[in-house]
N, C-alpha and C positions, 0 to 999 in steps of 0.2 A: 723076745719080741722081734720077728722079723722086720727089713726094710725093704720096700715097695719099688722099684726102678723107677717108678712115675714121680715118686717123689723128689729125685734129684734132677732138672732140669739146667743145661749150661749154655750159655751163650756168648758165642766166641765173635760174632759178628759184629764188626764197631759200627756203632750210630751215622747214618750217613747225614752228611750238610750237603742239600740239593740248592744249588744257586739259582736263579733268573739269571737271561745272560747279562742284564743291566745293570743286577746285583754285582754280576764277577768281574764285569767289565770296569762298576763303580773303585770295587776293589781294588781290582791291579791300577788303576790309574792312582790313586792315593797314592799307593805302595810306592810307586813313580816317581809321582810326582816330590814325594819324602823323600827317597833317597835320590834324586838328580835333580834336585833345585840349582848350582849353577853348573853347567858345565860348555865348556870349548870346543869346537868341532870343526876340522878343517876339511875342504872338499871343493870339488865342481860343483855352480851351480846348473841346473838344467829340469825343462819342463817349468818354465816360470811363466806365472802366470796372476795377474792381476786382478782381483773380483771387482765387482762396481761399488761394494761396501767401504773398500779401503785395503781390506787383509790382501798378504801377500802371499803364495800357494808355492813352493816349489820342492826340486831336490837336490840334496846332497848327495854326493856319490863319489867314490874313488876306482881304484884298477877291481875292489870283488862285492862292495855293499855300495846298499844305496839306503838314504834315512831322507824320511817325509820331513819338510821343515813349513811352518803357516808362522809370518809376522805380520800382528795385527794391527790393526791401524795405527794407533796410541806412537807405537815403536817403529813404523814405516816412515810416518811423516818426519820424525827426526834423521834418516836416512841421508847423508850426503850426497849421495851419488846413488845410479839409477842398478839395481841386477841385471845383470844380462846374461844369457844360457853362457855354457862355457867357459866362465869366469870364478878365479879360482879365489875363494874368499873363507874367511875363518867367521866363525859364526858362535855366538854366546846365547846362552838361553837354560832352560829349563824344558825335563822330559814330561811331555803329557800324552793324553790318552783321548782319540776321537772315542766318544762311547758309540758313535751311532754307526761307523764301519766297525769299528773294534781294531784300529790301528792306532799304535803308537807313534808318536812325531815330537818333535825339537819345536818348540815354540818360541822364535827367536825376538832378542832383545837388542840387540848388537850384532851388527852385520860390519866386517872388513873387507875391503881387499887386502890379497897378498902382493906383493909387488909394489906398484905406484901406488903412492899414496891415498887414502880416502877422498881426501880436497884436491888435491892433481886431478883424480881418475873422475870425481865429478865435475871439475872444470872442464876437460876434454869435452865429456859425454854432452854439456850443455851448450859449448861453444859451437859443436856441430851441430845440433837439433838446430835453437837459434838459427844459426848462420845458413841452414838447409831451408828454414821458412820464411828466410829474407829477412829479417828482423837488422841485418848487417847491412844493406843493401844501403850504397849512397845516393839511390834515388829517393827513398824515402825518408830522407835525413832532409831535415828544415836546418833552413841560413838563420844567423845566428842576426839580431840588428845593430845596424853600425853605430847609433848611437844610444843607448835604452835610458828611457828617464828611469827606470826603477828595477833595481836588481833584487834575485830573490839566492840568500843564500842558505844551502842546508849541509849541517854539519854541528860537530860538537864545540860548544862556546867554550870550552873549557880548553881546546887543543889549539897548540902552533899555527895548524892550519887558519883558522881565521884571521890570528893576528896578521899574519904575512897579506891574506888579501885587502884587509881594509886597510894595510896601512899602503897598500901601494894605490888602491882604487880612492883615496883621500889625495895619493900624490898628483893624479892624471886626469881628476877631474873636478869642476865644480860643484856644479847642480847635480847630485847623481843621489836616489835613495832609495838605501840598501835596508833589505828586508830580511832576518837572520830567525831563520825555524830551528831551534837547538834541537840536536839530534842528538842517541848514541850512534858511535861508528863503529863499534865492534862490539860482540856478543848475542847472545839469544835476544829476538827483541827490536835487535838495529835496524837490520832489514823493515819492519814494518811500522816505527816511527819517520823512517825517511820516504815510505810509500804513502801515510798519511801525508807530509810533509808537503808530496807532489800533487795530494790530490787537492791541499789547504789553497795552494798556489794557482791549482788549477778554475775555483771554483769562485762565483762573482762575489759579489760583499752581499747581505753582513757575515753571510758561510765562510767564504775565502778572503785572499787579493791576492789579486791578479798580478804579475811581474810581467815583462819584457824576456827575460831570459832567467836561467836558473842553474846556479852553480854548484854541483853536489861532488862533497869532494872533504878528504881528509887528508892526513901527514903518512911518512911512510910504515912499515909493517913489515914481519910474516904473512905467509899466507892463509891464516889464522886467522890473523889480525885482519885481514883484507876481507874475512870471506862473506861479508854481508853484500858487499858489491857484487860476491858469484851468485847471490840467491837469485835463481828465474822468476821469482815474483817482481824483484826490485826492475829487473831487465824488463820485463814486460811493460811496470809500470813506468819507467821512464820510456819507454817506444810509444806508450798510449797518452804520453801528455802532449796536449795541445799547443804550448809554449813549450821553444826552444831550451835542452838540455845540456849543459857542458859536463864533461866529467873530469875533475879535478884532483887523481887518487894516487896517493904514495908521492913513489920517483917516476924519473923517467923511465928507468928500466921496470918497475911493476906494472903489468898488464891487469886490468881486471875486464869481468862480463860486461858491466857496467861504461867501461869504453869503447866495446865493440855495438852496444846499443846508444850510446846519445849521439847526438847534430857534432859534437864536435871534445872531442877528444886534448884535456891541456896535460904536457909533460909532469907539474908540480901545482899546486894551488897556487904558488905564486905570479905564476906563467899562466894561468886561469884569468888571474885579476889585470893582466896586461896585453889577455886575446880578448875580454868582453867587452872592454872601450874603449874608444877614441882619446890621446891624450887630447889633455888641457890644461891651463897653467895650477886652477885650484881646485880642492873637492870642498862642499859641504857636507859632512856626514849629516841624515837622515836618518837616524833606527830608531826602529818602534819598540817603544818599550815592551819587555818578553814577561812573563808571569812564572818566569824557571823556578823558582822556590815552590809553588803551588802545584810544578808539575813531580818536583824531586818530592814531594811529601806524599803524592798518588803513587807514583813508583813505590816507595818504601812501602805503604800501606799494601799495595797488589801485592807484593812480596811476601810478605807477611801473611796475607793471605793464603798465598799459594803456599807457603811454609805447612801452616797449618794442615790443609788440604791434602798436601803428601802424608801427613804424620797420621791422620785420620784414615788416606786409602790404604799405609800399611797397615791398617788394624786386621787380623786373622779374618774378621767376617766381613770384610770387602776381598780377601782372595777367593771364599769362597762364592762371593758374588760376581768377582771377577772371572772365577772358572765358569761360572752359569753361560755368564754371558760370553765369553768365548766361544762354546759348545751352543749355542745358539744362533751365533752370526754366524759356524757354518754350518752348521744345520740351513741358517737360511738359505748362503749358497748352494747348496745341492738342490732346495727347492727351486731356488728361480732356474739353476742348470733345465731339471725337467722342463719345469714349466715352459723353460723358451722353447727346447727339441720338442714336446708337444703341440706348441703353438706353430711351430714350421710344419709336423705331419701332416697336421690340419690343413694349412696352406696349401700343402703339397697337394693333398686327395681333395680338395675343393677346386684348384688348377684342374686336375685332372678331371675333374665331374665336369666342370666349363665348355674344356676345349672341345670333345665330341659331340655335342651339339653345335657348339660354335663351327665348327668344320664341315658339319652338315648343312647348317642355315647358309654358311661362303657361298657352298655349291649353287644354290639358289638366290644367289643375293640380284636382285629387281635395280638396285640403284644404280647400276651402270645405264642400264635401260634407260631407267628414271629421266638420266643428267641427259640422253641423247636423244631423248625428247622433244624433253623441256629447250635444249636448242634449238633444235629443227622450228618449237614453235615460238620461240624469238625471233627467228628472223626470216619465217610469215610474217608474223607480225608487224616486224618493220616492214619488206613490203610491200604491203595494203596500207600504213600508215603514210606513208613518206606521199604517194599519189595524192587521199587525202588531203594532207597538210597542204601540200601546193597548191590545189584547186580553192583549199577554202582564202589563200593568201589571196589569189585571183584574185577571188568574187570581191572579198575585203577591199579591195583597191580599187575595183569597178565600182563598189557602193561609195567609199569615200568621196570619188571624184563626181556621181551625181548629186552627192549631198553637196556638194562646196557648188554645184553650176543649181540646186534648187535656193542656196542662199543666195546667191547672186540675182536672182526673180522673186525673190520675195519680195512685196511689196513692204511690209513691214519694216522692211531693212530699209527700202527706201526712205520711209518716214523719219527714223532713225538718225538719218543724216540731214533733216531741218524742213524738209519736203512736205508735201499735204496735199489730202484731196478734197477737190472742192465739190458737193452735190446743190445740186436746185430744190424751190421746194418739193418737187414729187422723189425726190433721190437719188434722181440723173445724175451721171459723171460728167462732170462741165470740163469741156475741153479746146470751147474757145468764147471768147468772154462776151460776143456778139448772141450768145445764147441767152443772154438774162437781160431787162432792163432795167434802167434805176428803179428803183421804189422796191423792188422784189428785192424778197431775204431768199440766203444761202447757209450753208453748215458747211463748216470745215475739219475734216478727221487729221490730225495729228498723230503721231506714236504712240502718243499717252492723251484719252481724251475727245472733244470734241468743241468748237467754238461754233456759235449762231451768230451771224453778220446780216447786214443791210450794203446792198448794193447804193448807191449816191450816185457813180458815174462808171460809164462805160468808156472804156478807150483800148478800141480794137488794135491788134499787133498791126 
């Protein structure tokens, strides 16, 4: 029995996988994202650039590559110190994958300098900004008052520093009372229990109280240890308090930000307690009882929370929701990029549609005309008024003076002053008394009135 050629059929050709490029692009970012979860990178930073979301855009680069790096908000804000092009810094992160260019990039966690330190290099960077918007300027520093009924201090109850100032502000003064906001002075946190602290201070009762002056200030340190005094939030908000700031921190050799913004600068806390008052032979201590137990048990409790909260955002299906929303927020920056360059084109060709009418209408603009008019007939107008005005002042003065010489002939005016006229009986004006004889009646007209009389006797002038 023969075999048929049709019969054996062979196929050499391997089954193809056709991807989406959303599919390949999802792909290789996995694959990535697996194998370069942490890695180190050192480089120039350059092309830095800030979105208004928070993320931070820039790149790395050495003497023959360059790699795309984006820090997102989360991990900017804990940033010490500011990027600047140029700047040679070592960088931690993990590799991902923009899907919507199809570029791969370093999405940083950890951001160094090389060289000067992270805290040095951002003390610098802040000192000058600050110091460039006046924030240093001794004109806008407030005088400290020579004798303040009620002091406000902020710092941690638990450190040297206190003891040293109450016991010297006990030695120097009597009536003095002192107001103690417990703070932390170092750590994540410090910073903005001591900027509520200023705002408690700053704000009237039953919110605040109010102090005279305000001593903020710990023992000494590292620079570590110091650096809740470099934070530009704590700067600002001591430059924005209403009430006078001393700053009271470390030694005398430790500078912090925090000295270059308050009214007045003390070498040591101790030397704090002996620039804010006048002596005097005795002190009463004053202090308001503090609620510190009820705040240490809110602390632990936030902590604990937050404990939690990290252990839960490791979980696998918050990375991948954390990749969503990465790939989203910049996805959003490219949208609003367009959006704003669309919104200027537009400005541009609506300018442009304006002005060529507007430059034709110039040509004939009537209001020059208009204004040189309108004065020519101003001052017509004055004048023809001004003649006017004078003549009718005249007349005005010509009538007054006949009206005062017709009240002077009034006879009414006569009456007025006690006067009367006498008639007969036919109504004659009798003008000498030989006109009447006894027995005959006469009327006499008064001001007000009329009287009827009988003549009895005559007796001629």
């Amino acid at each position: 029995m023969g075999i048929s050629a049709n019969q054996f059929q062979f196929n050499f050709a391997p089954a193809r996988r056709i991807y989406r490029v959303s599919e390949l692009s999802r792909v290789i970012r996995e694959k990535l994202e697996a194998e370069f979860t942490d890695v180190w990178v050192e480089g120039e930073v350059s092309n830095l650039r800030a979105a208004s979301s928070g993320i931070l855009y820039f790149t790395l680069k050495d003497e023959t590559a360059q790699l795309r790096c984006v820090c997102f908000r989360q991990f900017a804000r804990y940033l010490k110190f500011r990027p600047e092009d140029g700047l040679l810094v070592t960088a931690r992160g993990r590799i991902s994958v923009y899907e919507a260019r199809g570029e791969y990039q370093l999405a940083v966690e950890v951001l160094e300098p090389r060289g000067l330190g992270a805290l040095q290099l951002a003390f610098e960077q802040l000192k000058r900004r600050l110091a460039a918007e006046g924030l240093f300027d001794a004109a806008r520093k407030k005088p400290l008052p020579k004798l303040p009924r009620r002091i406000g201090i902020i710092t941690s109850p638990s450190g040297a520093a206190i003891q040293d100032i109450i016991r010297i502000l006990r030695r120097r003064h009597e009536n003095l009372h002192v107001v103690i906001y417990p703070t932390r002075v170092q750590g994540e946190g410090a910073a903005e229990e001591m900027i509520e602290a200023l705002r408690f201070f700053n704000l009237a009762p039953p919110q605040g109280m109010p102090v005279d002056v305000i001593i903020l200030g710990r023992g000494g340190g590292s620079i570590e240890d110091l650096w809740a005094f470099n934070e530009e939030k704590l700067a600002r908000a001591i430059a924005a308090s209403s009430i006078p700031v001393m700053s009271a921190v470390g030694h005398e050799t430790d500078f912090t930000i925090a000295d270059f913004v308050a009214d007045l600068r003390a070498p040591t806390p101790s030397a704090a307690a002996e620039l804010v008052i006048e002596t005097q032979e005795r002190l009463t201590e004053q202090i308001a009882t503090l609620e510190d137990d009820l705040r240490k048990v809110i602390r632990y409790y936030l902590l604990r929370q937050r404990q939690q909260l990290t252990e839960l955002v490791a979980h696998r299906g918050f990375q991948t929701l954390r990749t969503l929303l990465t790939q989203a927020a910049q996805h959003s920056d490219d949208l609003a990029d367009r959006l704003t360059e669309a919104a200027r084109e537009a400005l541009r060709q609506a300018r442009r549609r304006w002005e060529q009418p507007h430059a034709f209408l110039a040509h004939f603009d009537l209001r020059a005309r208009q204004e040189r008019e309108r004065l020519r007939l101003n001052r017509v107008s004055a004048a023809l008024v001004h003649p006017i005005r004078l003549l009718l002042a005249q007349k005005r003065g010509r009538m007054e003076s006949l009206r005062a010489e017709l009240e002077q002939l009034n006879p009414a005016a006569i009456l007025e002053r006690g006067y009367a006229i006498v008639f007969d009986a036919a109504g004659k004006v009798l003008k000498d008394a030989t006109q009447v004889a006894p027995g005959q009646e006469i009327t006499l007209r008064l001001a007000r009135g009329r009287l009827a009389a009988h003549v009895d006797k005559v007796m001629p002038g």
